[in-house]
C-alpha positions as CSV (number, residue, x, y, z in Angstrom):
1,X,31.8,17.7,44.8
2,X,32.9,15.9,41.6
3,X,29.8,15.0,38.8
4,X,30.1,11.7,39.7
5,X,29.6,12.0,43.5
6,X,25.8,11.6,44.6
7,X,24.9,14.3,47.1
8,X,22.7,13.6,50.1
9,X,19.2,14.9,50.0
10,X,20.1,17.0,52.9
11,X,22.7,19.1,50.3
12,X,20.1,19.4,47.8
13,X,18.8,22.2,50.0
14,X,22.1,24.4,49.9
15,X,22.2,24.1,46.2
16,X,21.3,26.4,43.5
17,X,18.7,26.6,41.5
18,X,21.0,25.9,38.5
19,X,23.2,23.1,40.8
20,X,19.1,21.5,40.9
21,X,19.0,21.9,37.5
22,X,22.6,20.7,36.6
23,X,21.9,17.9,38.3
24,X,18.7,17.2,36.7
25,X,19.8,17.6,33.3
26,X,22.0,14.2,34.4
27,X,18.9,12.6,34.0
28,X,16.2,14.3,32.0
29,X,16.9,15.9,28.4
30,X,15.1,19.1,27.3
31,X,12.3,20.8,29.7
32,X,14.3,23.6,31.1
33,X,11.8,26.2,31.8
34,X,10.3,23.2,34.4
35,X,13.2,21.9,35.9
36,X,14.5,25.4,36.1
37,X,10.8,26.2,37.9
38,X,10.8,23.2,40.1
39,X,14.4,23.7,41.3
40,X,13.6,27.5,41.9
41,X,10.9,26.2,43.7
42,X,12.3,23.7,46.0
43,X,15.2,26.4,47.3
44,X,12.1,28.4,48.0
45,X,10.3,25.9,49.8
46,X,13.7,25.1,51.7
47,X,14.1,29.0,52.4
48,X,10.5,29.3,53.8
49,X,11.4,26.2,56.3
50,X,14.4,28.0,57.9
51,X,12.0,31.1,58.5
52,X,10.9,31.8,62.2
53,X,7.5,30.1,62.6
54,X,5.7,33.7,63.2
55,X,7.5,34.9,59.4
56,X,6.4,31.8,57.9
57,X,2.9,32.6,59.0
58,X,3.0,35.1,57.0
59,X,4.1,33.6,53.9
60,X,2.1,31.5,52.0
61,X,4.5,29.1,50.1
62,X,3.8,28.7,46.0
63,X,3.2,25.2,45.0
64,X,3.3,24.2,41.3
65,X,0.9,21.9,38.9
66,X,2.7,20.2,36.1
67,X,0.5,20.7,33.0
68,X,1.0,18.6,29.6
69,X,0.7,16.3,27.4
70,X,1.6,12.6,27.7
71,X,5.1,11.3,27.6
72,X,6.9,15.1,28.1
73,X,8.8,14.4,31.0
74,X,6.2,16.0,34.1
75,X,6.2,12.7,36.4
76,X,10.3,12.1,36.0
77,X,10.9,15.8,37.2
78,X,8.5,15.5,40.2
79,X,10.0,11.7,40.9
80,X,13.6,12.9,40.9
81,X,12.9,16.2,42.2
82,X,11.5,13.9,44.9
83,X,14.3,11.6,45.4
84,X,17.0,14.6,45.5
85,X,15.0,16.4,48.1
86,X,14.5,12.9,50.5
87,X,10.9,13.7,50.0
88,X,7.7,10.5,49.5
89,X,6.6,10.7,45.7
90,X,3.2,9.3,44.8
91,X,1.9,8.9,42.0
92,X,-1.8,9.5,41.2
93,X,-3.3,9.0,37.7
94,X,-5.8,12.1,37.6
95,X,-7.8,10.4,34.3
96,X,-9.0,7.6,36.5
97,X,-11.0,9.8,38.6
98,X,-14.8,11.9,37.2
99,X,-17.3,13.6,38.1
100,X,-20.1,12.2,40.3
101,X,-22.3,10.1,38.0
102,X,-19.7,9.2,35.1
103,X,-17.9,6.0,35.0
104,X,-14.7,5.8,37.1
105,X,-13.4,6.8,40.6
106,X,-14.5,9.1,43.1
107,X,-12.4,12.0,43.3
108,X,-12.9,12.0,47.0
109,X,-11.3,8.9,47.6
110,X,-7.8,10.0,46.1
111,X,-7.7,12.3,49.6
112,X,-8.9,9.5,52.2
């Protein structure tokens, strides 16, 4: 596959961790500690779906929270990281939502 050839979201899965990350780097400048964790961890999460369904019972898959501060790249990882993998991204904005009795949105209705 030449650099300028897009791969299908179904190929994404075959890549490596560093073909994810080669690929992201197209797109997103610095962050490599988590575009190298994200793309470690979709090849994982691809790996745990080929498993027989009684292995997989067995193994609980790791999912990952994007911590930082504003503006440092977290929701254009997850979007593209998204896009490669074929997969829905939605966006939530945590801030809006507060505890019971402060002003803003029930963080109940985020999951309805």
């Amino acid at each position: 596959m030449s650099s300028t050839d897009q791969p299908t979201p179904a190929s994404y899965f075959e890549m490596t961790p560093q073909e994810i990350v080669d690929s992201l780097d197209r797109h997103i400048i610095g962050q490599q500690q988590a575009k190298r964790a994200v793309a470690i961890a979709l090849r994982n999460r691809y790996r745990w779906r080929q498993l027989e369904d009684d292995v997989r019972k067995e193994i609980t898959p790791k999912n990952i929270i994007m911590i930082g501060p504003t503006g440092v790249g977290k929701t254009e990882i997850t979007r593209r990281l998204a896009s490669m993998a074929g997969a829905p991204f939605i966006k939530i904005e945590a801030t809006k939502y507060t505890e019971v009795g402060y002003y803003g949105r029930d963080v109940e209705s985020m999951i309805r």
